[in-house]
N, C-alpha and C positions, 0 to 999 in steps of 0.2 A: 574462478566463477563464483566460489563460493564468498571470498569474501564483498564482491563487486554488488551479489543480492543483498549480501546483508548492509553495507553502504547503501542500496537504493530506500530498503525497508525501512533505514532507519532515518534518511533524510523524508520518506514517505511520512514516517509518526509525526515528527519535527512538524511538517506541514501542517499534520491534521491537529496538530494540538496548538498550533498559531490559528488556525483558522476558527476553531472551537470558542477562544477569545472575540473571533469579531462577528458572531453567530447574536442574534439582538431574540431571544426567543421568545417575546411576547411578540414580534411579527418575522417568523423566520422566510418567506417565503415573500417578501418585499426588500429593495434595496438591495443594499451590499451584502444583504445575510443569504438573499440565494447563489449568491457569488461564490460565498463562504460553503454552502452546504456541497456545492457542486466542486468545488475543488478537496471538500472532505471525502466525500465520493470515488472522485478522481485515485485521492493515496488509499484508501482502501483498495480498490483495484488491483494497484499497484502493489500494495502488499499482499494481494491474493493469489497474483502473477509469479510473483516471487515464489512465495509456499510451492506452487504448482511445480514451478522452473526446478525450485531443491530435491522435491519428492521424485519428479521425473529424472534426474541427474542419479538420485540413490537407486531407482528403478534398474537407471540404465549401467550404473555400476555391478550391481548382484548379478544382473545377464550377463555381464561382459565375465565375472568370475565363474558363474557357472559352464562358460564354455573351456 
């Protein structure tokens, strides 16, 4: 599991650092740039998902040792 997070996180950056390129920021919120902002969006999420997914995993590791 954990290395399957870290594969999504890190094809998530990949994303948002391609999409940063087609980001036109004198009008980002026309054309292909809100296409762009919304799919940067998107992999942040997704890397937030993940964070939560690890955190919650180590969580649920400590319980299972504390019993």
């Amino acid at each position: 599991m954990k290395i399957l997070s870290l594969i999504i996180s890190l094809l998530a950056l990949i994303l948002i650092a391609f999409n940063l390129t087609k980001v036109d920021f004198s009008a980002p919120f026309e054309g292909q740039s809100i296409t762009a902002l919304i799919t940067i969006l998107a992999g942040l999420c997704a890397i937030l998902l993940m964070l939560i997914l690890r955190v919650s995993k180590r969580i649920e590791d400590k319980v299972k040792q504390r019993k």
